[in-house]
N, C-alpha and C positions, 0 to 999 in steps of 0.2 A: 584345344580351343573348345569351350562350352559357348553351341546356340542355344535358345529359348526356342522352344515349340510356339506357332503363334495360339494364340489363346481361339478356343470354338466362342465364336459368339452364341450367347444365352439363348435358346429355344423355349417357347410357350407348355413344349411338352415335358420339359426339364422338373416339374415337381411332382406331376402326376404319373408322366410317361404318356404314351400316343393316345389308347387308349382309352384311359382315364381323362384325358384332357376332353378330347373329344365325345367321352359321353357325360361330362359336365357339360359341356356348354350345350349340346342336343339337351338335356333336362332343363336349364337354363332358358333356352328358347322355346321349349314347351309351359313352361312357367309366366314368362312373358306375354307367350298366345294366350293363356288361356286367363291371364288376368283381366282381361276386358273387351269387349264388344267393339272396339276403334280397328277398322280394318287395317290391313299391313298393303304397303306397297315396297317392292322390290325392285333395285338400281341392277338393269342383268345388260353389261356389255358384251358378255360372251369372254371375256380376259378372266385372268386365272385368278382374279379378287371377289368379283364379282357371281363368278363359279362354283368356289370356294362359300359361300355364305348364301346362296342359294341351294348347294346342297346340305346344309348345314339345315337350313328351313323346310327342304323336304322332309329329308330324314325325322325331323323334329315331328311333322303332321302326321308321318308313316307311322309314329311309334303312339299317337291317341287313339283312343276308338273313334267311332264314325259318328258317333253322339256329342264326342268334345269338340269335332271339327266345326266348332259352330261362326265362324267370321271367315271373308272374303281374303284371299292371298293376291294381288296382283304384280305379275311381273312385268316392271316397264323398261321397253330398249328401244334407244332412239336413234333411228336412223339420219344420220343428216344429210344423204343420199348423195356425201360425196367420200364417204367411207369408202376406204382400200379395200376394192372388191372381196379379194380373200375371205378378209375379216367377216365384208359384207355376207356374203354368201353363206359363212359357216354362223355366225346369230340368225339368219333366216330360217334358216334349215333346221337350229336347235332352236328356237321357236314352235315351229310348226310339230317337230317331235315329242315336246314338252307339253305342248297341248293335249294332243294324242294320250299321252302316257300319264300325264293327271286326270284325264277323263278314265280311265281305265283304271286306274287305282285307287278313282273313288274321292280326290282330292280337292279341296276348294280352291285349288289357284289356277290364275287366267292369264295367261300371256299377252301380252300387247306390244303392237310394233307402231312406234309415234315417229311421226316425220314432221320437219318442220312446216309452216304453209307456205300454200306456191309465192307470195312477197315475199316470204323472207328467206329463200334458198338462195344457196351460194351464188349461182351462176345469175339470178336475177334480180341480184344488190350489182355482181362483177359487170356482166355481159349488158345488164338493162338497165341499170340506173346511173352504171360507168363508176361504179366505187371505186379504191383503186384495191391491190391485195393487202388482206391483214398484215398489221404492222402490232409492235407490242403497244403502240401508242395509241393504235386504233384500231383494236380489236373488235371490229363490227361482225363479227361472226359468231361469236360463243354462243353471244346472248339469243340471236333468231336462230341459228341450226339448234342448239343442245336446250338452251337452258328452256326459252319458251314451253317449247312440246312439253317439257316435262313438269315442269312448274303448272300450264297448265291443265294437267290432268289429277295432279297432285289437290290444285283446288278445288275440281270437281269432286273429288273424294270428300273434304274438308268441307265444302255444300251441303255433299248430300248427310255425312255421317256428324259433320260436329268437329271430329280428330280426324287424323290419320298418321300413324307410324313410319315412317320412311328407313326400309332395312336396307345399309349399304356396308359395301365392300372395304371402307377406307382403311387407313393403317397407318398407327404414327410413322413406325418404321419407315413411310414413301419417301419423307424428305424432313426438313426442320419448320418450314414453315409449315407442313401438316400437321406433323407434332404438337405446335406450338398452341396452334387455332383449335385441335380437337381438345386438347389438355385445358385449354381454354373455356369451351362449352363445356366442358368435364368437369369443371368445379360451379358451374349453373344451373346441374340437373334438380330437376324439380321431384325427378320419380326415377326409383334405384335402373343405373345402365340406359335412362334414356335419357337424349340430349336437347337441348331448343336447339332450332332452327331460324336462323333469324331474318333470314327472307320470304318464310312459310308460315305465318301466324299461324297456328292450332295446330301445330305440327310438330311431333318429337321424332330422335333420330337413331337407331338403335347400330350396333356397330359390331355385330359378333367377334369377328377378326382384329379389332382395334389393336393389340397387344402383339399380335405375331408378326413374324420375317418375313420375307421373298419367301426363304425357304422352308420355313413352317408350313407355307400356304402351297407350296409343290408336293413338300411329302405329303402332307394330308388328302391333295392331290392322287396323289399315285398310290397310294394305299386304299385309297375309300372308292370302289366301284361309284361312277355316276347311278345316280338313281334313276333318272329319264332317259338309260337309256345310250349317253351322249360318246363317246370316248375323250378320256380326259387327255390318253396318250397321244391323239391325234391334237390336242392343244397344246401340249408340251410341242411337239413336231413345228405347229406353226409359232411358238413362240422360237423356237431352237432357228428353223428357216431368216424370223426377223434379226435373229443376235449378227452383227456383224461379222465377229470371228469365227460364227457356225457352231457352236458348244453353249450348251445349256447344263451346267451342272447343278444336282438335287445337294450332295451333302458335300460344304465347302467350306474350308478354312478360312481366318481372315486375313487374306489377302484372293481369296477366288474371288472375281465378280458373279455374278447371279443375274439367274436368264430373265429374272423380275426386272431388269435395265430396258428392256425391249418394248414397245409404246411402240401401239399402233391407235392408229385416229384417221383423219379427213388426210386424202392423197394430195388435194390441193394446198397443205399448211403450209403456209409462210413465215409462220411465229416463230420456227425452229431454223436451225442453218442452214439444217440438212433433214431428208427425209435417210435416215440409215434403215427403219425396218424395211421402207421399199426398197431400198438400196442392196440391201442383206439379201431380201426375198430374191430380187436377180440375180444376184452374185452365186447363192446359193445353191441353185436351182434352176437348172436351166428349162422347166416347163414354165417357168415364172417369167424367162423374158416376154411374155405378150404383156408388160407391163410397162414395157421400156415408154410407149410412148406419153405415158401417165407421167413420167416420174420427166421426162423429157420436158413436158407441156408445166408440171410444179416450178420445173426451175427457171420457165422462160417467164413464168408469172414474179418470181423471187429474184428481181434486180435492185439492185442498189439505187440507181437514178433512173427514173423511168420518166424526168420529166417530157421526153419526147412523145411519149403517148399520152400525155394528158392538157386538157386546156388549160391554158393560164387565167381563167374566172373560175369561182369558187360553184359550188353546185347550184348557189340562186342567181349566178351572175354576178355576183361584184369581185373588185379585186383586190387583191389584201397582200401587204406587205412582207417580208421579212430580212433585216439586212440589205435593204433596198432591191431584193428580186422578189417576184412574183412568186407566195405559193400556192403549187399547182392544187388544180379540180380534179373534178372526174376524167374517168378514160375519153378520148378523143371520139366520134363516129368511129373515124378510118380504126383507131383499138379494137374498139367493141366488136366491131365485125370481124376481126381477123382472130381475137380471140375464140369468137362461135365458129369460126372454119376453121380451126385448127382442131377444137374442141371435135367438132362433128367428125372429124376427118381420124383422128383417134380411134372416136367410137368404131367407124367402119373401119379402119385396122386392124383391131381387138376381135370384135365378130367375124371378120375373115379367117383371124389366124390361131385366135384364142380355141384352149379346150372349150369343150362341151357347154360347159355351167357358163361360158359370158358371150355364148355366141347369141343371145340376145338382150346382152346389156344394153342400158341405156344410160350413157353419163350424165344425159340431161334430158329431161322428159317431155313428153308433148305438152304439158300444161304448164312449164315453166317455158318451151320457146312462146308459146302464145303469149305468155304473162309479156317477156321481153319482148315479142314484137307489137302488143298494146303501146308498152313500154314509149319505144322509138319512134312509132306513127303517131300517137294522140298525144303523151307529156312531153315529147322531143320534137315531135314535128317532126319527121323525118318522114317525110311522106313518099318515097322513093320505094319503102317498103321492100328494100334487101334480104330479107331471113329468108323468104321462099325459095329466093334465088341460091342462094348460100345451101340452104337445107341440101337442097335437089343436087347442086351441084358435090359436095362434099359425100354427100351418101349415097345419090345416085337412083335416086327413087322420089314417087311425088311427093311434097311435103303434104301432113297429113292434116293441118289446121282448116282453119277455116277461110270462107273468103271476104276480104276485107275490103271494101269501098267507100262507105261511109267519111272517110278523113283522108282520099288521096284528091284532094284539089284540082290537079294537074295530072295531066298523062305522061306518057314517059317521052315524048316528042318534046316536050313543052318543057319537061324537066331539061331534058339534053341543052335546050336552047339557052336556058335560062344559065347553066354551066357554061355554057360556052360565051355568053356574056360577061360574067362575072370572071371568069379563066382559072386561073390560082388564089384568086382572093374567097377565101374560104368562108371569111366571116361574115360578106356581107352576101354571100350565099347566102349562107344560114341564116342572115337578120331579115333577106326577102321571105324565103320560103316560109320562118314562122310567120311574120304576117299575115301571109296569102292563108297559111293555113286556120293562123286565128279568123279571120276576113271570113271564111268558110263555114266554119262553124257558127259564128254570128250570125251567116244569110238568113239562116229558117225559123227563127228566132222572132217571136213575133215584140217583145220589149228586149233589144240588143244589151241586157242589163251585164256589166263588168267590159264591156268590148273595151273603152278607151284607157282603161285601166292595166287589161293584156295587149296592147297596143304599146301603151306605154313603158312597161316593164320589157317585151322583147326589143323597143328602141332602145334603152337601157344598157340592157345585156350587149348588144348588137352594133353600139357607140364606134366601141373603139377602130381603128386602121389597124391593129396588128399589136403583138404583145410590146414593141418599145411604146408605143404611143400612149399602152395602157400603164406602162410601168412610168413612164415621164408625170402621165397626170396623178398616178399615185402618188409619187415623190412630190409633187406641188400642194395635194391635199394633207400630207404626212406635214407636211414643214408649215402647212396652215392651222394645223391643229396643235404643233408644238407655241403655239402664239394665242390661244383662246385656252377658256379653264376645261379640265379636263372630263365636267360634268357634261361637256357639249359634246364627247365620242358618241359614235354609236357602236353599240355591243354588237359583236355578229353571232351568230348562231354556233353554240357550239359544236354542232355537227358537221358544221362547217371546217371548224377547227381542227378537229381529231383525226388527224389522219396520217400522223407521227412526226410532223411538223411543230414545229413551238409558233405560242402564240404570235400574230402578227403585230406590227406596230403600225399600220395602217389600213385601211378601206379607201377603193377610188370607186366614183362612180362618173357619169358625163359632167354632173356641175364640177369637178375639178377643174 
């Protein structure tokens, strides 16, 4: 019986050889640099793409003299500061090396570590605004952790010089829709090998690696010493650690997978099923389990129906239909805080038990709890002012903010009574205490301008007896509006909308 060998998929270095391939494209990207004055910005995650094409650009400056090196190199890596420690740790660390060792050899490039700003991090969209977790439909995260930071620095460049070059890691090879969309800008180019960018006016996009494999981009890897320095073998390690089945193979037939499947990102994703490189990293590794409670805390966030943690009014308050049920808002109070003590409670697990490098991690920083307890006391009204308590108790130490008085109304005596008034009715807790607390803020107020207005909108909010009563007068406004033209809707906000939910078919407010 005759088999067939499976066929080697084509390699990059197939017509020149290793080589040859690779000191084309180093002359190539010397070519590139030195055709013009528009500074170069560099996409550096730390992953083996990314690596890969930044050593490609070292190398390239190593081999001018110190007279050609005449335009700025900047490496930008954007922290969304809820990156898999690991990860996090080893870009930090090859940052600050990188610096070191281009200042020493004389080179133009600057490293930069971008994080996103204290609004718009993870935990105080989750914890403080009560978002609920990414969904593919509402993906409120890409664009404030990743894309911002870097978009905005990217314009800063484009300010100050006019251009700027954006050198990144990409690769048809990742998937078809990569393929599809680079091949795409690839019949656009305005100027030989650079691309537009279409959400970066003045901005072209150069792609060294566009052409090679997984595996191109390892062996070039493992053949070509890091220039800064870095070991590329302890990157292979941590991609090998993420593979599920613990193997990372370099030369692979086709049917081998390749250790390029392994994607690491934010520990918090919800986008994906499953988090497997964390998953891998434990399974792997047993110095890895001080992870477990990361990967624990991901999947309690990645539930299917979470309507029990969330209100049934949308984030301005109104209520909106679908299939005649309510769909849900932001996380509940009683969420949000059991989120932040779980979160806190982590932290100080990790630091107790964790190696060396994370016994002073921080999952969430003092300047994002402030942001969320702003957050909860002045746009939520929750003048109860829970975090300090939370903080202290979960970590065990004084919480380190500041002290806030200005916006608690009421003492805690007064709070308790006002509880025990109201009992289990939650809502019209909540519809006194904003009051009291708008009421408050008006006192000192010498022209009380907007008072009956926020008066108005928290009676609003604050109408209904409980979600049937809210869902009854929907369904009476819904069957009102199928009887008038449908020029008379009101549009709700689509932010309101997005949150993996289809659209509603109705709005109830009190005039239902």
């Amino acid at each position: 019986m005759i088999t067939s060998l499976p066929i080697r998929p084509r390699s990059a270095f197939d017509d020149l050889g290793f080589a040859g391939t690779v000191d084309a494209l180093v002359a190539q990207t010397q070519e590139l640099y030195r055709a013009d004055g528009v500074p170069w910005v560099i996409g550096y995650s730390g992953g083996k793409d990314s690596t890969a094409v930044l050593q490609i650009v070292w190398q390239a400056l190593q081999g001018l003299q110190p007279e050609q090196r005449t335009k700025p190199v900047h490496v930008i890596s954007t922290d969304t500061l809820v990156e898999n420690p690991v990860v996090a740790a080893w870009v930090t660390h090859s940052l600050e090396v990188m610096a070191e060792e281009a200042a020493a050899q004389g080179l133009p490039l600057t490293p930069h570590r971008l994080t996103p700003t204290v609004t718009d991090t993870f935990w105080v969209n989750l914890i403080g605004r009560g978002y609920p977790a990414p969904r593919p439909k509402f993906r409120w995260c890409t664009e404030r952790l990743k894309i911002k930071p870097s978009n905005a620095f990217i314009r800063d460049m484009v300010r100050s010089h006019g251009e700027a070059i954006l050198v990144l890691g990409t690769r048809k090879a990742e998937s078809s829709g990569r393929h599809a969309r680079m091949a795409a800008l690839e019949s656009r180019r305005v100027r030989d090998l650079l691309s537009p960018n279409d959400s970066l006016p003045n901005c072209l996009v150069y792609s060294p690696v566009e052409n090679w494999s997984n595996d191109d981009v390892w062996t070039f890897l493992m053949q070509t010493p890091n220039p800064w320095g870095y070991s590329n073998k302890e990157l292979l390690t941590m991609y090998q650690g993420a593979s599920p089945d613990g193997e990372c193979p370099l030369v692979v037939d086709a049917s081998t997978p390749s250790c390029g499947d392994s994607r690491f990102g934010c520990w918090t994703c919800t986008l994906v099923e499953k988090d497997k490189s964390m998953s891998a990293m434990i399974q792997n590794d047993e110095e890895k389990e001080w992870m477990l409670p990361l990967l624990e805390l991901r999947n309690e966030l990645d539930v299917a129906d979470d309507r029990h943690l969330r209100d049934f009014r949308r984030m301005n308050g109104s209520v909106q239909l679908f299939h005649d049920k309510t769909i849900p808002g932001p996380y509940k109070q009683s969420a949000r805080e059991d989120w932040l003590r779980r979160l806190l409670e982590a932290q100080a697990w990790i630091r107790e038990n964790g190696p060396d490098y994370v016994r002073s991690l921080d999952l969430i920083t003092t300047a994002e709890l402030e942001e969320i307890r702003r957050i909860w006391v002045v746009d939520k009204h929750e003048f109860e002012d829970h975090l300090p308590g939370i903080y202290e108790a979960a970590i065990g130490a004084p919480y380190p903010g500041k002290l806030l008085d200005e916006h608690l109304p009421l003492g805690a005596d007064m709070i308790s009574s006002l509880q025990e008034v109201v009992g289990e009715d939650r809502l019209h807790f909540e519809l006194v205490r904003e009051l009291l607390d708008i009421e408050q803020r008006h006192r000192s107020q010498v022209r009380r301008a907007g008072l009956f207005e926020s008066l108005e909108k928290a009676l609003r909010k604050g109408f209904y007896d409980d979600e049937a009563d809210a869902t009854m007068r929907a369904q009476k406004r819904k069957a009102a509006l199928e009887r008038v033209p449908a020029e008379h809707d009101r549009s709700p906000d689509p932010l309101d909308l997005a949150d993996g939910y289809a659209r509603p078919t109705a709005t109830a407010g009190p005039t239902s």
